[in-house]
N, C-alpha and C positions, 0 to 999 in steps of 0.2 A: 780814697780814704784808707784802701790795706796799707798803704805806703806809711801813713800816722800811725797805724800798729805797731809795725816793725820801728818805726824810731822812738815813741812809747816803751816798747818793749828793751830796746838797748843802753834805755837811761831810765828805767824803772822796772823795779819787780812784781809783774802782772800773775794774777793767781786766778784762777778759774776754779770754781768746787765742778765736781762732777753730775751734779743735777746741770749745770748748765750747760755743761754740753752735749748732755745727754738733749736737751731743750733746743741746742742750735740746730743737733741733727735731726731730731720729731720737726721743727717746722720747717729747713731746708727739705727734707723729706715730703713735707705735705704739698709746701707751696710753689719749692722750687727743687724737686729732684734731678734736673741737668746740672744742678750747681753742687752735688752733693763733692765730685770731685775735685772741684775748686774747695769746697771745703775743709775737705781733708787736706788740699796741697797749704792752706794757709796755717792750718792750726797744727802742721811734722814741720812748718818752717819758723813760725811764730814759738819766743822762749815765754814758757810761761810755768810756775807752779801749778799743780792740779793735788785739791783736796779733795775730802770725803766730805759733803754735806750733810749735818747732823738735821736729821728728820722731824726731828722733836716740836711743839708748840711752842712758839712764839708770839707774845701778847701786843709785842712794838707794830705789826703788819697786819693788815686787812684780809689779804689774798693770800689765801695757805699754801698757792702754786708759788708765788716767794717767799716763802716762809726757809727753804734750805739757803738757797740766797744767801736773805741775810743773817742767817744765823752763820752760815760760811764765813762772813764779813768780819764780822762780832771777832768772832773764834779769831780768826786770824788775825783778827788787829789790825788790815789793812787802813790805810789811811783816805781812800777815795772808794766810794760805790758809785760804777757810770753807769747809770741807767734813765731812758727815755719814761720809763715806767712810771705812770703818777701814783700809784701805793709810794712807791719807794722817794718817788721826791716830796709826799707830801708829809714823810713822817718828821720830825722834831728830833733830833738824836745827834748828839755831838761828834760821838765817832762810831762806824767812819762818818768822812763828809760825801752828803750824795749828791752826786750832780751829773747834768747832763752829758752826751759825749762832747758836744761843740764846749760847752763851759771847760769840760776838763781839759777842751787841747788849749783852750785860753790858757789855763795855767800853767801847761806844759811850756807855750811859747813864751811866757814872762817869767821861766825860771831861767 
C-alpha cells in the first residue's frame, strides 16, 4: 500500500494538518514502536503539505479527537477526506467528499 501513497502523491496534492501527525506518531508510538523509523522514512520521502490544525469546536462531528481533522479539511478546501473513521464517513457534508482509503484509490485508478 506505501507504493499508492507515493503515486497519490505525484498526481495529487496530499495535505496533512499537524494534529495528524502528531496522531500517526502517538499510535505508531503505542502500538508499534519498531515502526517509528519506518515512519519517519515514509513521511521525509512522501510530498505532502502540512497545515496547522485550527482547534476550535466543530458542530459537523461527534468525536472532538477529529474535530482539528476536519476543520483542517474545511479550511483548506481539499477535495477528498480518506478516512476509515465512521464519525467521518458518517457525516453528510458535501465538501470535502469523504471516503474510504480503497474508495479513493477507486477513483484515483478511473481518473
Amino acid at each position: 500500500m506505501p507504493w499508492a501513497l507515493f503515486d497519490i502523491s505525484d498526481n495529487h496534492d496530499l495535505v496533512l494538518c499537524d494534529y495528524i501527525i502528531d496522531e500517526i506518531y502517538d499510535v505508531i508510538g503505542r502500538k508499534r514502536p519498531d515502526l517509528i523509523a519506518d515512519t519517519n522514512l515514509l513521511l521525509a520521502e512522501l510530498s505532502y503539505e502540512t497545515v496547522i490544525a485550527p482547534r476550535e469546536v466543530c458542530k459537523l462531528i461527534n468525536d472532538p479527537k477529529d474535530v482539528p481533522i476536519l476543520n483542517s479539511a474545511i479550511i483548506e478546501n481539499v477535495d477528498y477526506l480518506i478516512s476509515g473513521d465512521r464519525h467521518f464517513l458518517s457525516l453528510a457534508i458535501e465538501q470535502p467528499k469523504i471516503v474510504t482509503p480503497s474508495a479513493y484509490l477507486k477513483v484515483c485508478e478511473a481518473e
